[in-house]
VMD Tcl script that draws the C-alpha trace (Angstrom):
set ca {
  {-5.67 27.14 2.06}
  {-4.09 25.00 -0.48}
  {-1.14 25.21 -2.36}
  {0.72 22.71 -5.36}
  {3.90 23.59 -3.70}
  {6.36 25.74 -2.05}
  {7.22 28.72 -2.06}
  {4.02 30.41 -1.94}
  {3.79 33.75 -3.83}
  {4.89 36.97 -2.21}
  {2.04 39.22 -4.02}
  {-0.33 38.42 -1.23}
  {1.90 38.06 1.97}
  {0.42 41.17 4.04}
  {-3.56 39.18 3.44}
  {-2.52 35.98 4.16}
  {-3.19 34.51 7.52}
  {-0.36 33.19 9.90}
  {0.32 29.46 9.13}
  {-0.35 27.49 11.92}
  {0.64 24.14 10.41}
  {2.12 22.83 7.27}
  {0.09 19.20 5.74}
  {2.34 17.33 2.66}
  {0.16 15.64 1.25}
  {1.84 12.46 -0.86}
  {-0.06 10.32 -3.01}
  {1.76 6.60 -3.44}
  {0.56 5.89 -6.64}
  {2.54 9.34 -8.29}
  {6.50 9.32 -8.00}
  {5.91 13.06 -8.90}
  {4.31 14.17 -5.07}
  {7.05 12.77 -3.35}
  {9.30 15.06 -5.51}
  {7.24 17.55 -5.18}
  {7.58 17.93 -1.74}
  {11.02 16.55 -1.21}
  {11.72 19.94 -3.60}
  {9.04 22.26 -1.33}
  {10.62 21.03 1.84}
  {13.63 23.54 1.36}
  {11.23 26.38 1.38}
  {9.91 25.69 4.68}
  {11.48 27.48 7.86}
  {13.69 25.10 10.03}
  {11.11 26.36 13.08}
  {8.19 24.52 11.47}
  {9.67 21.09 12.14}
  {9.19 21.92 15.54}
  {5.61 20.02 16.00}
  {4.06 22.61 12.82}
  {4.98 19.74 10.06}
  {3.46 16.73 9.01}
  {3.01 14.47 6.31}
  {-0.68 13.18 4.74}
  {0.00 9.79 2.78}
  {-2.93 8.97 0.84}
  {-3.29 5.77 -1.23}
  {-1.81 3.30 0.86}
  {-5.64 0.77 0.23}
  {-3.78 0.16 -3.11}
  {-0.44 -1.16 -2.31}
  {0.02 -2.94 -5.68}
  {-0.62 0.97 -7.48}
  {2.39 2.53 -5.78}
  {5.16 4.34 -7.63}
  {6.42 5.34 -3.87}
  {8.52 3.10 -1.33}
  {6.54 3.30 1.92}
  {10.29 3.20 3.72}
  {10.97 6.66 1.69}
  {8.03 8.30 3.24}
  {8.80 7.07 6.34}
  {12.38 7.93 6.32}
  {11.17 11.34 5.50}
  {9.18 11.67 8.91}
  {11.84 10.39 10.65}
  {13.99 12.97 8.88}
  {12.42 16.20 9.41}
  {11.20 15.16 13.21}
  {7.45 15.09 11.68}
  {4.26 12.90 12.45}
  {3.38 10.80 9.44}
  {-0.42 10.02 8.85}
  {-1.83 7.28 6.23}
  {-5.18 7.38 5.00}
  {-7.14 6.41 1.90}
  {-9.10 8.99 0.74}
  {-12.04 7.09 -1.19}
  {-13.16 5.29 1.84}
  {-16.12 7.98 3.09}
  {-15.45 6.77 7.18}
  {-11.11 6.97 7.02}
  {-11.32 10.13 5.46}
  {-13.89 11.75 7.95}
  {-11.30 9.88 10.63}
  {-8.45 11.85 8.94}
  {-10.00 15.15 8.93}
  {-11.35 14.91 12.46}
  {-7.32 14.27 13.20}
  {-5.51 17.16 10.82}
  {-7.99 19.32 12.85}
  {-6.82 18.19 16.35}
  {-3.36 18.71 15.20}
  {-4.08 22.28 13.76}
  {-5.96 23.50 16.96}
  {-2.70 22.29 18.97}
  {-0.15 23.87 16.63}
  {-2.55 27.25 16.60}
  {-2.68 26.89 20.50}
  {-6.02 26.58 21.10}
  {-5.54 23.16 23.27}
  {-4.53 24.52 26.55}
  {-1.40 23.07 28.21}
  {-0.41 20.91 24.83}
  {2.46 22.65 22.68}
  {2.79 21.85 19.45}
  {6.41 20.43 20.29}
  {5.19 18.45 23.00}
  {2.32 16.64 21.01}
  {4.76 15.81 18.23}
  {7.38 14.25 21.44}
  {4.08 12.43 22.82}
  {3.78 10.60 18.83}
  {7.31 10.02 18.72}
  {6.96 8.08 21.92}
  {4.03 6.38 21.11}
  {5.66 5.83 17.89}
  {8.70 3.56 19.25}
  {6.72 1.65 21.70}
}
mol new
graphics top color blue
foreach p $ca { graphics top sphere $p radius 0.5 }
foreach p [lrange $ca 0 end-1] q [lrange $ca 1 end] { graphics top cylinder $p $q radius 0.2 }
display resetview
């Protein structure tokens, strides 16, 4: 399900399925997404941060096109404890790559990987992260 940004409407709340795991996505060639979520960020339950968060940065093939620091995104992964993946979304074989990864993470945070916690695979980046 896809939404422009938080918080979603209340009119359908009793169809809606549980959210397993929250994706901002942030373009770096619009100064507008990173506001956008900065802004959709309050909306989201402090609980979330716990392994259910991360952030999709597309557009990082064009480096000269961005309207976004890179250390602003990055800050805000550091921030809010939350995984931070780059992709470019025109090449066919990094997208596929992408997808085949934002599915691993959902199937953890829904608990469908036995023995791996949502929590615990966001501690196993953040080590992986600083070595």
């Amino acid at each position: 399900h896809l939404a422009t940004s938080l918080p979603l409407p209340s009119e359908r709340d009793h169809l809606r399925p549980r959210i397993d795991l929250i994706v901002f996505m942030i373009d770096l060639k619009s100064k507008y997404s990173l506001k956008n979520v900065e802004t959709s960020l309050a909306y989201v339950d402090a609980s979330f941060f716990l392994g259910k968060v991360c952030f999709l940065v597309t557009g990082v093939g064009r480096v000269n096109a961005c309207s976004i620091e890179m250390n602003a995104v990055c800050k805000l992964g550091e921030t809010y404890c939350s995984p931070v993946l780059f992709c470019e979304l025109e090449l066919e074989g990094i997208r596929a790559t992408t997808a085949q990864r934002l599915v691993r993470i959902l199937r953890i945070c829904a608990g469908h990987i036995p023995g791996v916690s949502a929590l615990s695979f966001v501690s196993m980046m953040r080590k992986s992260d600083a070595d």
